[in-house]
Structure formats: C-alpha cells, structure tokens
Z-matrix of the N, CA and C atoms (Angstrom, degrees):
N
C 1 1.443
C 2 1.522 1 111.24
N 3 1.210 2 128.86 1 -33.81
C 4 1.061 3 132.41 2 -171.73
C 5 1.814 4 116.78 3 -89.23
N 6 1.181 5 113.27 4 15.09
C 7 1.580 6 129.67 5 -162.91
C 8 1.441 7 83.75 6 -126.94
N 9 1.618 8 125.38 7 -61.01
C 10 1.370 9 112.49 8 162.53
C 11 1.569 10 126.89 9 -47.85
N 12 0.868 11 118.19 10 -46.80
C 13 1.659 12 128.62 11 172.84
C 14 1.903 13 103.98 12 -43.31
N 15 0.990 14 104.73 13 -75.68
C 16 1.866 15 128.39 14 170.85
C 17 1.534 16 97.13 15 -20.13
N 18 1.947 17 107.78 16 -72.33
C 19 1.798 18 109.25 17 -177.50
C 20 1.180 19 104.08 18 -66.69
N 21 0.969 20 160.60 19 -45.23
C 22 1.591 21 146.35 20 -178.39
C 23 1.391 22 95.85 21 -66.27
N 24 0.621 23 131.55 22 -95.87
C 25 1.775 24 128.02 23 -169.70
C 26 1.355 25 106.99 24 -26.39
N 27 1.267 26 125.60 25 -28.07
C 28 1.551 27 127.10 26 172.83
C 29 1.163 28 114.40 27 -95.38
N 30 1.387 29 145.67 28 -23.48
C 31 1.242 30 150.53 29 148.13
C 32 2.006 31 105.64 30 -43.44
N 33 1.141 32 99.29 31 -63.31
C 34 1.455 33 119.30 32 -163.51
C 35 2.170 34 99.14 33 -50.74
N 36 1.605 35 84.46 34 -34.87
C 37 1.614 36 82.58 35 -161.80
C 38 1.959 37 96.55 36 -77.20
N 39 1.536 38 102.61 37 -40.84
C 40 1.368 39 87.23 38 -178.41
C 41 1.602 40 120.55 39 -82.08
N 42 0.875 41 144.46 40 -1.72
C 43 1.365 42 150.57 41 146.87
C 44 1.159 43 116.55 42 -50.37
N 45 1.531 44 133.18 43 -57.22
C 46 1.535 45 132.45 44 124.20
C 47 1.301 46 147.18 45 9.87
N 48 1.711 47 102.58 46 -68.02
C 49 1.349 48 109.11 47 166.03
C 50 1.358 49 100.33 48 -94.60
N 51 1.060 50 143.64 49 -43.98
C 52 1.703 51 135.90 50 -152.68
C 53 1.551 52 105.71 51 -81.81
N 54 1.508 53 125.31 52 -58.44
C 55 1.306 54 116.69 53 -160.09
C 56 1.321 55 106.78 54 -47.71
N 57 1.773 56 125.90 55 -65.89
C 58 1.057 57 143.24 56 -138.73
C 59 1.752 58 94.42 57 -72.20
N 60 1.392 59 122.62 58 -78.65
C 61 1.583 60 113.15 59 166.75
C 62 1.541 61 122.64 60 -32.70
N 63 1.714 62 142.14 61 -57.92
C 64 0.881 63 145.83 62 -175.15
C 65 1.372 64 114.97 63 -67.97
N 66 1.472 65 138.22 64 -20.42
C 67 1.404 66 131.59 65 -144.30
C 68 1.254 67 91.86 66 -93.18
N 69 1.434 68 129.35 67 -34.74
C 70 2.073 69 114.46 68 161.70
C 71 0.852 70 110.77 69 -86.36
N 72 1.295 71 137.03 70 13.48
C 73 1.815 72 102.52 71 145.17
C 74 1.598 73 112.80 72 -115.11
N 75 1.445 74 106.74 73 13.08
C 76 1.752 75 119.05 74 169.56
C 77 1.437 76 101.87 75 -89.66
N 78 1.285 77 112.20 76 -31.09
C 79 1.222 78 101.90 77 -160.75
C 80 1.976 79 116.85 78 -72.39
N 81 1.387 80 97.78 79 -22.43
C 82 1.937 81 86.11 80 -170.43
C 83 1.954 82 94.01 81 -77.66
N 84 1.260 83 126.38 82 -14.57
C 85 1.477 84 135.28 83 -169.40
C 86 1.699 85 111.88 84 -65.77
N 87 1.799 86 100.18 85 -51.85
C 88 1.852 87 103.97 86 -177.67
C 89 1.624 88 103.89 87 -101.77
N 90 1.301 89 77.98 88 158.97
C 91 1.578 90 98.96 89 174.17
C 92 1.126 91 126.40 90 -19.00
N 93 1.652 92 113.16 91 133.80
C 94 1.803 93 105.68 92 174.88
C 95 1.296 94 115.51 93 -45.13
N 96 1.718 95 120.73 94 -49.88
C 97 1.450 96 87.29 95 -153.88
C 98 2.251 97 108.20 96 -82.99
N 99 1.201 98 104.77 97 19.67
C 100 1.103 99 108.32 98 163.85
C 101 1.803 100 120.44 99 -68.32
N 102 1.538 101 84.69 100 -49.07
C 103 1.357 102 97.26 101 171.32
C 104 1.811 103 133.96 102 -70.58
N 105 1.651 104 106.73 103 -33.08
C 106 1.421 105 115.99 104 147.95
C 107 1.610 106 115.58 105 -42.88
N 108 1.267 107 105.01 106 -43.73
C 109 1.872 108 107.38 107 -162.66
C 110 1.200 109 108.55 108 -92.73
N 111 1.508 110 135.16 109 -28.88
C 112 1.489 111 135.81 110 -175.49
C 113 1.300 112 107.52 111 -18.30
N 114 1.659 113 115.42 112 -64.85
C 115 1.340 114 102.43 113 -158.53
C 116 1.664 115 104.97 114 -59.30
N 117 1.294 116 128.29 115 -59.19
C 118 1.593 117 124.75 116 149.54
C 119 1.173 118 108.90 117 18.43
N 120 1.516 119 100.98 118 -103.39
C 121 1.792 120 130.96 119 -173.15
C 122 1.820 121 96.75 120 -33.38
N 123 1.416 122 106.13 121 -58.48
C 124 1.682 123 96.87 122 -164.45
C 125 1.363 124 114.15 123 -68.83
N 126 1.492 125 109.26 124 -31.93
C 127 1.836 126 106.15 125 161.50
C 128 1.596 127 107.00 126 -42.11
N 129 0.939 128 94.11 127 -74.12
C 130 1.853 129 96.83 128 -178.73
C 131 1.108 130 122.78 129 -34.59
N 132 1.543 131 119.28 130 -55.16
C 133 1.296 132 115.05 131 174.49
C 134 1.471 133 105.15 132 -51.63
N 135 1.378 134 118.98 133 -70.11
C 136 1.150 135 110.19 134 -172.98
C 137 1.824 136 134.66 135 -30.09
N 138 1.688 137 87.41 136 -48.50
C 139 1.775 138 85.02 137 173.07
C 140 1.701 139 120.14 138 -56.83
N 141 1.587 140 95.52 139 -37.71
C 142 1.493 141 109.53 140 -156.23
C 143 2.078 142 88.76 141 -60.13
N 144 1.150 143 111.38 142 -40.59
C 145 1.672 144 124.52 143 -174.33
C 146 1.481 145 98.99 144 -58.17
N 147 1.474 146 134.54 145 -49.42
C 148 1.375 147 128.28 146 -170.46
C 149 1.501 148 82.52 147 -78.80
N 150 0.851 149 144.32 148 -101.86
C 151 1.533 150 157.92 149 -169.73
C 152 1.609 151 102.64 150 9.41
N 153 1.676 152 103.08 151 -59.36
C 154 1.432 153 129.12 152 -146.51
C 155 1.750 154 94.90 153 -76.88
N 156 1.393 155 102.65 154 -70.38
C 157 1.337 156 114.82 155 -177.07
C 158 1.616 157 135.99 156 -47.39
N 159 1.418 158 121.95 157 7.72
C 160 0.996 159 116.55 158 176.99
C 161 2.033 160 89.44 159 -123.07
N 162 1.110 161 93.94 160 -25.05
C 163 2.181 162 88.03 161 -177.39
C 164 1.526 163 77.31 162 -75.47
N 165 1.294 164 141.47 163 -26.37
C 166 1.704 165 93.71 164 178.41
C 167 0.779 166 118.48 165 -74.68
N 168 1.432 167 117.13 166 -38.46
C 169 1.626 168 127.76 167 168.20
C 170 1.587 169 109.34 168 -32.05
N 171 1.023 170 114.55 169 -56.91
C 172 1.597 171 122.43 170 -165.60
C 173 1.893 172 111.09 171 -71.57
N 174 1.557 173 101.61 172 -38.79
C 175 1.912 174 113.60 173 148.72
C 176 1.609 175 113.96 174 -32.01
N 177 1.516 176 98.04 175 -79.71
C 178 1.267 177 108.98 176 179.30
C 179 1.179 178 122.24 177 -32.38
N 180 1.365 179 125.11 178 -71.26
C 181 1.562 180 138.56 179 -174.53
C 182 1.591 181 101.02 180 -73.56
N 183 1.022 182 136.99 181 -12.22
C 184 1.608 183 126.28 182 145.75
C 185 1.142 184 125.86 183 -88.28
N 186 1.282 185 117.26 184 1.16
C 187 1.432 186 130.78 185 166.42
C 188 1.887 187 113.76 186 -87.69
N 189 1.004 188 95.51 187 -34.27
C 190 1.713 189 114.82 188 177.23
C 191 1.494 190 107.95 189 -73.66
N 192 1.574 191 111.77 190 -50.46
C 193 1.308 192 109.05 191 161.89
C 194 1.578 193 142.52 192 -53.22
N 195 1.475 194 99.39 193 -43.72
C 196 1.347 195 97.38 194 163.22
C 197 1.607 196 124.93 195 -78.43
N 198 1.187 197 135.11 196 -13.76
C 199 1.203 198 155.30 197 168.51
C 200 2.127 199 91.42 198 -44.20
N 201 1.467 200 88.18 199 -85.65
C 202 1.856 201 114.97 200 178.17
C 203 1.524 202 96.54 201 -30.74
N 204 1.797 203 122.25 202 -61.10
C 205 1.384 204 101.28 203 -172.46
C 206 1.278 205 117.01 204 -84.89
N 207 1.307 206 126.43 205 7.99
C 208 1.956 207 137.31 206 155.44
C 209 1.607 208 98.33 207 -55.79
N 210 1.295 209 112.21 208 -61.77
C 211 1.618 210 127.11 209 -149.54
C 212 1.460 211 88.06 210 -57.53
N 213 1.568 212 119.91 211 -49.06
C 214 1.348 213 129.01 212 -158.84
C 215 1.446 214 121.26 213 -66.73
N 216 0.967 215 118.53 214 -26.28
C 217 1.383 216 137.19 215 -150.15
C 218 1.862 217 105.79 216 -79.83
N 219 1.095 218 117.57 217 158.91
C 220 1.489 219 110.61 218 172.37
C 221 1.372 220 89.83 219 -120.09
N 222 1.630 221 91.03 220 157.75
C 223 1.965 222 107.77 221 -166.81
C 224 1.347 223 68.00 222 -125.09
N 225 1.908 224 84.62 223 126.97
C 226 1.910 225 104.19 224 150.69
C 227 1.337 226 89.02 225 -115.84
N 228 1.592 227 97.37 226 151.95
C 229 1.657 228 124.02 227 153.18
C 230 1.159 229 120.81 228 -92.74
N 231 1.376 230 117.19 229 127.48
C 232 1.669 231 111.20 230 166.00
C 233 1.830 232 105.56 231 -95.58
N 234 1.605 233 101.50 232 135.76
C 235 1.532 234 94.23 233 171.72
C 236 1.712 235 96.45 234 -128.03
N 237 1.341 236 115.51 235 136.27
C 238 1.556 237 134.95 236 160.04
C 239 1.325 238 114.51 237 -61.78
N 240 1.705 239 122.19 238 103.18
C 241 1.331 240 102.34 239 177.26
C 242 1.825 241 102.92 240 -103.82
N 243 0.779 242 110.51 241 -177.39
C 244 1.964 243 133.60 242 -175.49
C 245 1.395 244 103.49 243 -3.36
N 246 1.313 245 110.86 244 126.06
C 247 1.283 246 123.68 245 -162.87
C 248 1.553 247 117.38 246 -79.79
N 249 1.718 248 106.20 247 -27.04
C 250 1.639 249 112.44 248 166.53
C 251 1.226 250 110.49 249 -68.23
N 252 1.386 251 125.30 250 -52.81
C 253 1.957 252 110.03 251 176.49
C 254 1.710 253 90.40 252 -105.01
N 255 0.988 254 107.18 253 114.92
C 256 1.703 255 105.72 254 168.27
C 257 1.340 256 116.67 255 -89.80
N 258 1.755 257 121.91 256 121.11
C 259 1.477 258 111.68 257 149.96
C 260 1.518 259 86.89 258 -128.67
N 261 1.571 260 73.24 259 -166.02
C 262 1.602 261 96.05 260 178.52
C 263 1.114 262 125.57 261 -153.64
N 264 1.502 263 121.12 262 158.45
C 265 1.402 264 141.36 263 -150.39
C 266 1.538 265 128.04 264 -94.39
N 267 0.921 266 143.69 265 72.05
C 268 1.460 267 127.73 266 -161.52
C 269 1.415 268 110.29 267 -108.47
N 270 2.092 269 107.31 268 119.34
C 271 1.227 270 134.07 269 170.02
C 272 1.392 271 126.34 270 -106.32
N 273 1.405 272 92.20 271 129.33
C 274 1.472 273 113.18 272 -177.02
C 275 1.343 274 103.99 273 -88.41
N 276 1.291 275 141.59 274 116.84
C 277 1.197 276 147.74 275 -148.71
C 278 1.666 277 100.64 276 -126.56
N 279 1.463 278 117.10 277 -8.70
C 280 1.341 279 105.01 278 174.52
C 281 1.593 280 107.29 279 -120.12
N 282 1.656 281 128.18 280 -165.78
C 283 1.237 282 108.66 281 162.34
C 284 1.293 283 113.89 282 -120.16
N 285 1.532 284 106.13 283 57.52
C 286 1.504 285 111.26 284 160.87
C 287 1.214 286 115.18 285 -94.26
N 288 1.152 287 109.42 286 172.81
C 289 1.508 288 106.27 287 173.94
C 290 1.451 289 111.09 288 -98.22
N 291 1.492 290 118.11 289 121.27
C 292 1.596 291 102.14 290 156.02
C 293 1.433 292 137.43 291 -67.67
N 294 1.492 293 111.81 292 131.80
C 295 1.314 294 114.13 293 -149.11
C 296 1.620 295 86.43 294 -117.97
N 297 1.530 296 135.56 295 153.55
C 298 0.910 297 141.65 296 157.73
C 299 1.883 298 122.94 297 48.89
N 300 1.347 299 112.10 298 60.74
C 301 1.253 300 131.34 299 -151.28
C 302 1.496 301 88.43 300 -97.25
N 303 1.230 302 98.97 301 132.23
C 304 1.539 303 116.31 302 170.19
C 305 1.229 304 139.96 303 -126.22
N 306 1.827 305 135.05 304 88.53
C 307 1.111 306 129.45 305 -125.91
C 308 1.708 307 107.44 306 -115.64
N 309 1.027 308 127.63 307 123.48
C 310 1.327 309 123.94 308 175.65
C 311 1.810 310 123.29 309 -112.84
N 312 1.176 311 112.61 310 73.83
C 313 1.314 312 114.18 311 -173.49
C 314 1.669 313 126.64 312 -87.57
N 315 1.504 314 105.16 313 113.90
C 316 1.704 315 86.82 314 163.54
C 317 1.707 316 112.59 315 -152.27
N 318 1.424 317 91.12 316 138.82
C 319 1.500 318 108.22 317 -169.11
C 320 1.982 319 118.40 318 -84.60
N 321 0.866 320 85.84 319 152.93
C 322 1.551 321 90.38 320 -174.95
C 323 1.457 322 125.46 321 -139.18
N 324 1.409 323 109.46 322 106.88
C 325 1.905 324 110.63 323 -169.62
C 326 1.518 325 94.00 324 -87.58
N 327 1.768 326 102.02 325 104.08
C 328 1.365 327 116.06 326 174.18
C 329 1.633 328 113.43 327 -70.88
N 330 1.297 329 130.81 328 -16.89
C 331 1.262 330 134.54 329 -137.82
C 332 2.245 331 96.34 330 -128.45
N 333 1.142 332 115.22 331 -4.91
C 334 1.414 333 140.80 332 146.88
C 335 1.222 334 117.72 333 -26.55
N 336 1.285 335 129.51 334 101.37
C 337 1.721 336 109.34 335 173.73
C 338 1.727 337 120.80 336 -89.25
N 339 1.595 338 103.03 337 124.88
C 340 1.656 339 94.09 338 -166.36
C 341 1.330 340 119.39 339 -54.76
C-alpha cells in the first residue's frame, strides 16, 4: 500500500508540474484532435488533481498508520518441539507485551490408516 501511495503522489506531482507548462509547446507536436480537446483534457486533469490529491493524502496517512501499528505490535514465535510427545513453544521476541492472543490449533496424524 505504501508503494501505491508513493505512485499516486508521484503521478499527481508530475501532472502538476508538466501538463500545465508543457501543453503549449506539446500542443502544435500531437494530433489535432488533441489539440481541439486540450481545453477538455486540462479540465479533466484538473478535476482528476482536486479529486486525486487529497485520497492520496488520505493513502498516505493510512499508510503511516498501518506502518505505526506494524512498529507496535509484538512478534511471537511458535516453535514445534519433538514430534513423539508434541508441545509447543511460544516466543516473544520483542519487549512488548502480547495483548489479546488468539490461538487456533489443530493437529493432524497424516500417516494414520483410515
């Protein structure tokens, strides 16, 4: 999400700077009916720019957010020990606390004849 956030915000900026300076001296180069429609096309751009520029904004800062609750988070490890008595191990590898852990375990003797 945040690589998407980056191209829109980078799209947005060069559309920005490029159309509005470049479009008279692009314009005698492409096609007439490019040149019939400009004013068109640059309305559009323009809306698409008010339109555009604040959902990136709004990308961004939900992109920042989820980042913050990544940073936040505590990583447990589960490790499988010995396969004749099986339990298992769970490491907290950061020094957060895990808060509200939710475990769904189920085992399966593949090697069983039905």
């Amino acid at each position: 999400m945040v690589y998407t956030t980056v191209a829109v915000i980078v799209a947005m900026l060069v559309m920005l700077l490029f159309v509005p300076f470049k479009w008279n001296v692009l314009r005698s180069h492409v096609s007439p009916w490019l040149g019939r429609n400009g004013d068109v096309l640059a309305a559009l751009a323009s809306v698409m720019t008010v339109l555009g520029f604040p959902l990136a904004l709004l990308g961004g800062y939900a992109a920042y957010q989820d980042i913050l609750e990544q940073i936040g988070r505590a990583i447990v490890d589960i490790e499988f020990r010995d396969f004749q008595d099986p339990w298992i191990v769970f490491h907290n590898t950061t020094s957060r606390t895990a808060q509200g852990i939710e475990i769904d375990l189920e085992i399966f003797d593949l090697d069983a004849s039905a």
